[in-house]
C-alpha positions as CSV (number, residue, x, y, z in Angstrom):
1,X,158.3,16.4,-90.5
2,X,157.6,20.3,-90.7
3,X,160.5,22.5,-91.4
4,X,159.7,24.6,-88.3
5,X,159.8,21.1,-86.2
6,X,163.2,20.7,-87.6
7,X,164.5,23.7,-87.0
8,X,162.9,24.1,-83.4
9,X,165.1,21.2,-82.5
10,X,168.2,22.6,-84.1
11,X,167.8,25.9,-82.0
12,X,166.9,23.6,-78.6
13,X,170.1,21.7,-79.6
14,X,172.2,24.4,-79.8
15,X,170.8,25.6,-76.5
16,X,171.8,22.1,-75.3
17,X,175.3,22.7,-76.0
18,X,175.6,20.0,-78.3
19,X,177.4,20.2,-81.9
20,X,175.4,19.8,-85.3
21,X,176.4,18.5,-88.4
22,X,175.8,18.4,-91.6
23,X,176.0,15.1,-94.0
24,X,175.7,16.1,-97.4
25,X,176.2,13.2,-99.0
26,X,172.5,11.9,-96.5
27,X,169.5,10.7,-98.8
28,X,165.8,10.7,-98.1
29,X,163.3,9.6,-100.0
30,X,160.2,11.8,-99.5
31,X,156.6,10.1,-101.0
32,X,154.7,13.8,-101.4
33,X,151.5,14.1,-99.2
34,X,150.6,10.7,-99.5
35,X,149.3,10.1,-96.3
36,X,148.3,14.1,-95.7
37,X,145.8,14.1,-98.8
38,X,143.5,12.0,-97.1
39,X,143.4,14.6,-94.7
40,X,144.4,17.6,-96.5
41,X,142.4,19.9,-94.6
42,X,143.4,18.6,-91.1
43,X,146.8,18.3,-92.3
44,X,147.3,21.9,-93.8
45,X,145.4,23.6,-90.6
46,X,148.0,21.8,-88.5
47,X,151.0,23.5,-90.6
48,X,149.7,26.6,-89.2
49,X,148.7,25.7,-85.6
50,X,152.4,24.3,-85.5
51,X,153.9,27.5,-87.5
52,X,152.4,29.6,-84.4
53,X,153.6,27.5,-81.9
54,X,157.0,27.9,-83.4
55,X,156.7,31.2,-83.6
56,X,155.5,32.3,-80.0
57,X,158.4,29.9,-78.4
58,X,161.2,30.9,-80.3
59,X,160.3,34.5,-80.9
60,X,157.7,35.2,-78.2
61,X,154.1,36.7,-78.4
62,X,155.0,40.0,-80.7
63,X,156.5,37.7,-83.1
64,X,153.4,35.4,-83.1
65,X,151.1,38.5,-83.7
66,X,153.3,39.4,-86.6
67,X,153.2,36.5,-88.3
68,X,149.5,35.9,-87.8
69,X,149.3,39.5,-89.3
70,X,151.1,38.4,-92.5
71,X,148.7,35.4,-92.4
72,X,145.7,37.4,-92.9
73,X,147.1,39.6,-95.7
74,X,147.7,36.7,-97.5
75,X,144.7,34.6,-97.0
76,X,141.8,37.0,-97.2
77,X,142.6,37.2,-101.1
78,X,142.6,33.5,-101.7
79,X,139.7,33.1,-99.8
80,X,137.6,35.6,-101.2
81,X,139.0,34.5,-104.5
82,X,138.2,30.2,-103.9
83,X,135.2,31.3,-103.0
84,X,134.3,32.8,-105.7
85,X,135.7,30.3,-108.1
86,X,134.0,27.8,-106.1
87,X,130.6,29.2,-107.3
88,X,131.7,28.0,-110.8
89,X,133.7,25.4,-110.3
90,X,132.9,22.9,-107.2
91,X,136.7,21.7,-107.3
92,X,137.5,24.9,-105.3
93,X,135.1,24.0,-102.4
94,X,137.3,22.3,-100.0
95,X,139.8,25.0,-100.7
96,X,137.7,28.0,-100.1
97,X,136.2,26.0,-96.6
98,X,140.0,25.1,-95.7
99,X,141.2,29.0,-96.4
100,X,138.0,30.0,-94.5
101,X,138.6,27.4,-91.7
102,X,142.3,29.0,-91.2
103,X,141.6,32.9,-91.0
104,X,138.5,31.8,-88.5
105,X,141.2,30.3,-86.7
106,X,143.8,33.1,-86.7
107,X,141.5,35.8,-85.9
108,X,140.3,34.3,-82.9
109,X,143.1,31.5,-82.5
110,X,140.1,29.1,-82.3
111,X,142.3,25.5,-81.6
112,X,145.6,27.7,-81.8
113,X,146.1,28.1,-78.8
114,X,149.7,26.8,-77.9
115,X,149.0,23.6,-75.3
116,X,150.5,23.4,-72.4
């Protein structure tokens, strides 16, 4: 589950009224991206569909804008970058389309629109 997820339902608990705990002495087991890297590009496009969402709802439109602002100042490098590397090495393909995929996305909020 998403960190933001998590913490959405802390801050919605708390709202609630009701009390949370910690249990350090809890174990998970966590199998890393084994069911996302068959869909690594679906999968990482969600993290950021659900990122906005989190951020408009908890912190409202001028905090989405923000952090869609950061967004772009960090992705326009690496995808100017993959996609250059891609033109050497076809590894970085998916990459550069997945980078490319997300600023589309932001700029335009193409699918990131929160749904009501």
């Amino acid at each position: 589950m998403f960190l933001g997820r998590l913490v959405a339902l802390e801050n919605m608990s708390r709202q609630a009224g009701w009390q949370l705990w910690y249990v350090t002495t809890a174990v998970g087991t966590h199998f890393g991206g084994e069911s996302s890297r068959q869909v690594a590009e679906a999968m990482y496009l969600q993290l950021y569909r659900s990122k906005l969402q989190f951020y408009r709802k908890f912190g409202g439109e001028r905090r989405a804008n923000r952090f869609k602002t950061y967004l772009r100042l960090a992705y326009w490098p690496r995808a100017v970058i993959a996609r250059l590397v891609s033109t050497f090495n076809p590894a970085w393909t998916s990459r550069a389309r997945t980078y490319k995929r997300l600023l589309l996305e932001m700029v335009g909020e193409k699918g990131m629109v929160e749904k009501k």
